[in-house]
N, C-alpha and C positions, 0 to 999 in steps of 0.2 A: 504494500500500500504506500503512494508517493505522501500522500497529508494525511494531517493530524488536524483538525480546528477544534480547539477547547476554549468553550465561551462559559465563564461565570456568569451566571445572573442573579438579583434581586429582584420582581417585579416588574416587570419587562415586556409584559402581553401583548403592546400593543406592534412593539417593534422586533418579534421574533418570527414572523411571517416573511417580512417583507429582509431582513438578515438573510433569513433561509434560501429563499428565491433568488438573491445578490450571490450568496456563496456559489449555489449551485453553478449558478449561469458561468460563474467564475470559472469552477471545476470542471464543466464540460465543456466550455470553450476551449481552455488549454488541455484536455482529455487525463485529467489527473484522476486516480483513483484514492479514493478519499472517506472519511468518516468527519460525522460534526459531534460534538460529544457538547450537550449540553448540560449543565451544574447547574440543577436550582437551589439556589442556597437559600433555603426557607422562605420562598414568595407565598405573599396573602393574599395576589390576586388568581388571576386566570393562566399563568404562565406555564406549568406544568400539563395545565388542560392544552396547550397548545403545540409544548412539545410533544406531547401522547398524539397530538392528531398528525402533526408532521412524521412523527416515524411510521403512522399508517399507511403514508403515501409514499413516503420516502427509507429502504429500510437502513440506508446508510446517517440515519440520524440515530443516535441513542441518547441517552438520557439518565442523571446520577440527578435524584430527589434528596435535598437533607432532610432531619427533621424538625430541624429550626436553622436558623439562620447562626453557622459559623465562625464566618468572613470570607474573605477573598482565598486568602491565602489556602484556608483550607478546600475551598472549591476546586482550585488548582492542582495541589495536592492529589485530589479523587483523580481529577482528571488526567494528571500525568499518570499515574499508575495503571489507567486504563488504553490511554490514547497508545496507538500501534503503528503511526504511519513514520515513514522513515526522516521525517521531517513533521516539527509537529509549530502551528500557529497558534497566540493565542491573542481573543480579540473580546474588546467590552461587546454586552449584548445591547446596547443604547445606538446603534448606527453612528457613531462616532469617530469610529473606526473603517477604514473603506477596504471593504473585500476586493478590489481591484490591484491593491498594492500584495496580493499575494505569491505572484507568480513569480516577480524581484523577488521577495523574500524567498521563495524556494530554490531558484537559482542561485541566492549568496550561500547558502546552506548546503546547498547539492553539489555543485558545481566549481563554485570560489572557496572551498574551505572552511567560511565560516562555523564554529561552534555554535554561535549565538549571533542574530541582529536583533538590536532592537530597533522600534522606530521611534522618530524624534517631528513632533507636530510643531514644528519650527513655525509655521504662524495659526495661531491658535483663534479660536471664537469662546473662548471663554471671557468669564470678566476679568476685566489686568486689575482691580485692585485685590478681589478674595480667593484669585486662584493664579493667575500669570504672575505677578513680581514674586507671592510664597513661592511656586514652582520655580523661579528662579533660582530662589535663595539656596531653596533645599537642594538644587542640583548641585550648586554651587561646591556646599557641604560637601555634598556624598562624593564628589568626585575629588575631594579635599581630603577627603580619609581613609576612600579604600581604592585611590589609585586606580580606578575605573574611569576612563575618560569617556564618559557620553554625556552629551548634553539635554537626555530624557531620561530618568531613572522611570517615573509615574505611567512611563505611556505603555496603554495596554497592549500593544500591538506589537507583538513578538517574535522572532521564528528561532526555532532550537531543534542541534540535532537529535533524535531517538533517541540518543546515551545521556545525553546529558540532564533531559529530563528526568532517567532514570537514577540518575546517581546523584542528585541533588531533594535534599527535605525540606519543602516549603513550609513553615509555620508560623502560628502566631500573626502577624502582620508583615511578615518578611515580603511578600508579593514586590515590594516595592525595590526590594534589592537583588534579586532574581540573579541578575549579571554580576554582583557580589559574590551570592553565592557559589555562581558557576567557575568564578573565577579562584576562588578558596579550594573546591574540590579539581583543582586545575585543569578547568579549559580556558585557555587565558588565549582563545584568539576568536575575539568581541569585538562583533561590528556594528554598524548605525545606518541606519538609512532614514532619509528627510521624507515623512508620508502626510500623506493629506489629512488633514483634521478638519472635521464637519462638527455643524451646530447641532445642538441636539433637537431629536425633532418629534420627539414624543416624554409628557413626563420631565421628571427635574431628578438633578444629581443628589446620590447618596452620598455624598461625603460631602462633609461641613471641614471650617476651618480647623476643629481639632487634629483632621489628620493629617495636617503638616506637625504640629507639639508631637503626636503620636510617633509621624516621620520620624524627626529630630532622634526623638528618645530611643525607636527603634538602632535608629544608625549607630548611636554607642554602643548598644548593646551587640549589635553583628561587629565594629570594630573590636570590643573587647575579647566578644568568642572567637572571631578569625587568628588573632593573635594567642588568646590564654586559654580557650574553651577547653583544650586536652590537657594542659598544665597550668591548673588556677594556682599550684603551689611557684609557678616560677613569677608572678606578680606578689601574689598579697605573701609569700613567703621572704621574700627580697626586700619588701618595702618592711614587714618588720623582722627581718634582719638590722637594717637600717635607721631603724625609728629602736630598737632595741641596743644598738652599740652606742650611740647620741646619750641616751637614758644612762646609760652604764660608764661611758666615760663621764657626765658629771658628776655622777656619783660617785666612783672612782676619787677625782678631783677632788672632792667636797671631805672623805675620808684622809686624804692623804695630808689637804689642808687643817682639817682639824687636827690629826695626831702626830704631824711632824712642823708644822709651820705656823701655826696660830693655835694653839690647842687652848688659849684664853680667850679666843675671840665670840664672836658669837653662837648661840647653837646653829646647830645645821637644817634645824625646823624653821629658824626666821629666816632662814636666805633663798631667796627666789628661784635659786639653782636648785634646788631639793627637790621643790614642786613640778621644775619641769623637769630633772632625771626621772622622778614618778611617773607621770603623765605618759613620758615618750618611753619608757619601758612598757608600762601597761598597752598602751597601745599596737609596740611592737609588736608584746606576745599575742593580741588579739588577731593583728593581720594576722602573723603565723597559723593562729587557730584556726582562724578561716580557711585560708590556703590549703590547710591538713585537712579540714572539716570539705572544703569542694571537692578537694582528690577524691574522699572515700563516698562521695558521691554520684560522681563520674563515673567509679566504678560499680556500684549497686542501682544506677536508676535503671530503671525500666521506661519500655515503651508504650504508653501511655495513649488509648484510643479518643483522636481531637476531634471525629465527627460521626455521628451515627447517619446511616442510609437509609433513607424511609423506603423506597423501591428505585427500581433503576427499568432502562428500554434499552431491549438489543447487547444485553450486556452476559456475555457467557463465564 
């Protein structure tokens, strides 16, 4: 099978007909043999009623239902495990996205090498004060920390080869860092391509400003796993190391001056140095604790099931 298209959705009834009918035309215009895998992640309206009716007509539609809604990331998640084609796309279900620019992406993917493009909606119809300048910024960031140079982390429109969906775990809110990830489990040759962004034309956006704060906070926490996630004892064990030698040479200090150099002078409880050898000892041994405390966690966690499937179409 040449494609893969895995579409998350929330709510989306009204624009998963006319998606459908776009992809197809798409598919069979270029003669690609294909599947559409679509992810309801817990929609309230008619959306699931619609992808039921489209794989009736169509059997190369299938369909992963949650049983509530739990996020992007983990719709993804379903859908790579499932999706089989040798090149897999992935695209919002809001028509935002334009199934035209597919057959570029499958060519940088098939053809040119690439592991991963993604696309980059270089001029946007969104509003520039609550979604254009934050997407700025946040790109800005992310390519400031994990040394991934694209200029659209957010855009859903993605192509990746077969492996590399497989060998990478989407969760939490990570959606966003995708090419982060792929680039940690080392596929480090990550391209971009400039695709069309359209207004939206049914319906209003799920995500509110929060999820740039969300953004932000997520991106430390993939910078800190990329670097320490297998040895949390080489950070927070280092740092008190460090915070624990500081503590001990004042105190050290503080002994030596009382009982060889000032042994009349004042006690060792009024002098400011006491408090902070205290302080940065305790502290020390805390980091370390931690550090010892993450390792033995690392090794005892388990895997841990992020979404339940109410039913699925076409799914063997």
């Amino acid at each position: 099978m040449n494609i893969s298209v895995v579409i998350p959705l929330l709510n989306e009834e009204e624009s998963l007909k006319e998606l459908h009918d776009w992809i197809v035309s798409v598919m069979l215009s270029n003669q690609f043999s294909y599947e559409i895998l679509f992810i309801d992640d817990g929609s309230t309206d008619g959306s699931w009623k619609v992808i039921s009716e489209l794989s009736d007509t169509n059997p190369y539609v299938k369909g992963i239902r949650f049983l509530k809604n739990f996020g992007k990331s983990q719709a993804l998640h379903a859908g790579f495990a499932k999706a089989k084609g040798d090149v897999v796309i992935t695209m919002d279900a809001d028509l935002q996205d334009n199934p035209e620019e597919i057959p570029e992406l499958y060519q940088m993917i098939s053809h040119q090498g690439y592991d991963l493009v993604s696309g980059w909606k270089k001029k946007r119809y969104d509003s520039v004060i609550s979604k254009n300048m934050p997407s700025k910024l946040f790109n800005w960031a992310a390519r400031r920390t994990s040394g991934v140079k694209l200029n659209d982390f957010n855009c859903g429109l993605k192509a990746y080869r077969n492996t590399v969906v497989k060998h990478i775990d989407v969760y939490g809110e990570m959606h966003r860092y995708i090419p982060v990830l792929a680039k940690n489990a080392g596929f480090t040759n990550i391209g971009e391509k400039v695709v069309q962004h359209q207004a939206r034309k049914y319906g209003k956006t799920k995500f509110g400003m929060n999820r740039f704060i969300n953004g932000f906070l997520d991106l430390i926490t993939i910078w800190f796993i990329s670097r320490f996630g297998k040895r949390p004892m080489h950070l927070f064990g280092a740092l008190g190391v460090i915070m624990f030698i500081i503590g001990f040479s004042f105190a050290f200090y503080l002994g030596l001056d009382k009982l060889f150099f000032n042994p009349t002078g004042r006690l060792i409880t009024d002098r400011p140095q006491f408090y902070i050898a205290l302080a940065t000892m305790i502290i020390g041994s805390q980091f370390f604790i931690a550090g010892f405390l993450g390792e033995l966690i690392l090794r005892s966690k388990r895997q841990e099931q992020r979404y339940f499937i109410k039913e699925a179409i076409n799914l063997s």
